[in-house]
C-alpha positions as CSV (number, residue, x, y, z in Angstrom):
1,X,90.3,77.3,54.5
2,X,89.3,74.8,51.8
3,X,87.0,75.9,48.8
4,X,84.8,73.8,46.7
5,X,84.4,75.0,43.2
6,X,81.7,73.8,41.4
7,X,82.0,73.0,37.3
8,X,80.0,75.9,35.8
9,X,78.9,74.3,32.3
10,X,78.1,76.3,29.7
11,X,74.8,76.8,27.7
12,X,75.1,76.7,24.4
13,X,72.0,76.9,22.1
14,X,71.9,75.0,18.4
15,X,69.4,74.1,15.7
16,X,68.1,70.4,16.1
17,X,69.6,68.0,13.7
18,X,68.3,64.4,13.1
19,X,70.4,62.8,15.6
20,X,69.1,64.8,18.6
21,X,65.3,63.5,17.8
22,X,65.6,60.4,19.9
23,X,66.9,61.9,22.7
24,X,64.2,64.9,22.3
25,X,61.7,62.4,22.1
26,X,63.0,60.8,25.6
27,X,62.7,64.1,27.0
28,X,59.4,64.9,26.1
29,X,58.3,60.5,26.8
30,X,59.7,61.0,30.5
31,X,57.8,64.9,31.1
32,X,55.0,63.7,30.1
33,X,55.3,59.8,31.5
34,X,53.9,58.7,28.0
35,X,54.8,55.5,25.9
36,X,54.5,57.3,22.6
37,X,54.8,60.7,21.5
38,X,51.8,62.6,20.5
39,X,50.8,66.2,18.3
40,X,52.2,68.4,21.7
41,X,55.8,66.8,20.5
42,X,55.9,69.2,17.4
43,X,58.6,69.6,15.3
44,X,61.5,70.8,17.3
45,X,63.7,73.6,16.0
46,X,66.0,74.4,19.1
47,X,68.0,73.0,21.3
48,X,69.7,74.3,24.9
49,X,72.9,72.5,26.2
50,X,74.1,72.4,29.1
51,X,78.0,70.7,28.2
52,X,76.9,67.7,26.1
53,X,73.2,67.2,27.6
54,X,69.9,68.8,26.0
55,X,68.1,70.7,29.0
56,X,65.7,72.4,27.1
57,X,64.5,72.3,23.6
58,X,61.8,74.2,21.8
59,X,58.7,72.8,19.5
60,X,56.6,74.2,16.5
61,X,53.0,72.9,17.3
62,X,49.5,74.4,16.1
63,X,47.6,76.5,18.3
64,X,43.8,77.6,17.8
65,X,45.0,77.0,14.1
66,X,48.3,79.7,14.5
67,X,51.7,78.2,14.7
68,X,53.5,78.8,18.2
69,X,56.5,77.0,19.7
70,X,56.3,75.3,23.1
71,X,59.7,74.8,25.7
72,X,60.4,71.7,27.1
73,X,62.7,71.3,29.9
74,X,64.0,68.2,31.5
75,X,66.4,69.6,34.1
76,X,66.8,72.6,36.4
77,X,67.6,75.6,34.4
78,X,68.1,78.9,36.0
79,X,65.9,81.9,35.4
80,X,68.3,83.5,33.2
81,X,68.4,80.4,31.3
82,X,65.4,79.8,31.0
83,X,64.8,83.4,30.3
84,X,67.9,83.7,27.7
85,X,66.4,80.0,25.9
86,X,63.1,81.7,25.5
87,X,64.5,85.1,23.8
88,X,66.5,83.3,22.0
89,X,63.7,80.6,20.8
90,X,61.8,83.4,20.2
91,X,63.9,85.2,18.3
92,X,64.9,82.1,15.7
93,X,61.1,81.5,15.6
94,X,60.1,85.2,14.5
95,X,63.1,85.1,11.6
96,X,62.7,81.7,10.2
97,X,60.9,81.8,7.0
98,X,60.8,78.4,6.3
99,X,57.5,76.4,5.8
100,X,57.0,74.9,9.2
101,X,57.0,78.1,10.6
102,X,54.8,80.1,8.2
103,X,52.0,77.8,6.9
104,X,50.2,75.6,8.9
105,X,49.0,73.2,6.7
106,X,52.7,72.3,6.0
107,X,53.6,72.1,10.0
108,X,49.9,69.9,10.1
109,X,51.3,67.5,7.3
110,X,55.2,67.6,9.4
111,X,53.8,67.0,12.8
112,X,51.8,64.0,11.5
113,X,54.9,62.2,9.4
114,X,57.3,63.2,12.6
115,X,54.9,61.3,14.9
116,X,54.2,58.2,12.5
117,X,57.9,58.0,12.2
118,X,59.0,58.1,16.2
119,X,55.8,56.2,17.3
120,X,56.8,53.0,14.6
């Protein structure tokens, strides 16, 4: 009897760094099927792996003038993943004291500079 084993990758989560940008932008260009990035994009502080691809990230954007954070998938994630990406987003979120998070002017002024600067 022959058995297939499947590669289980691993999901890893991590902070977003400059270099994942253009690839987060992608994502969020080929969910949305836009040709330039708008105010939804946010400022993204998290990212999920799955081995070396971004499946998921998450997004700061404003809300009825509160700051939230958004998900945005571009593959099939489990439940649990999906489920484990949002505790875990939600838990970096609730702890991170930095200006984007806590004043929304500041994540206002962020959003518009990250947008000028992928749309150019």
């Amino acid at each position: 009897m022959e058995t297939d084993y499947k590669t289980q990758q691993r999901s890893q989560y991590a902070e977003v760094y400059i270099s994942d940008i253009p690839q987060l932008k992608n994502i969020f260009l080929e969910i949305f099927k836009l040709e330039s990035v708008n105010e939804n994009f946010g400022i993204p502080f998290l990212i999920l792996k799955k081995g070396s691809n971004i499946a998921a990230f998450a997004s700061l954007f404003i809300k009825d003038n509160k700051i939230d954070f958004q998900i945005y998938q571009n593959s099939d994630l489990t439940i649990n993943e999906r489920a484990g990406f949002e505790k875990n987003a939600e838990s970096y979120f609730r702890q991170n004291n930095s200006a984007n998070f806590r004043d929304v002017e500041q994540l206002k002024s962020s959003i518009i500079q990250m947008i000028d600067w992928l749309n150019i």
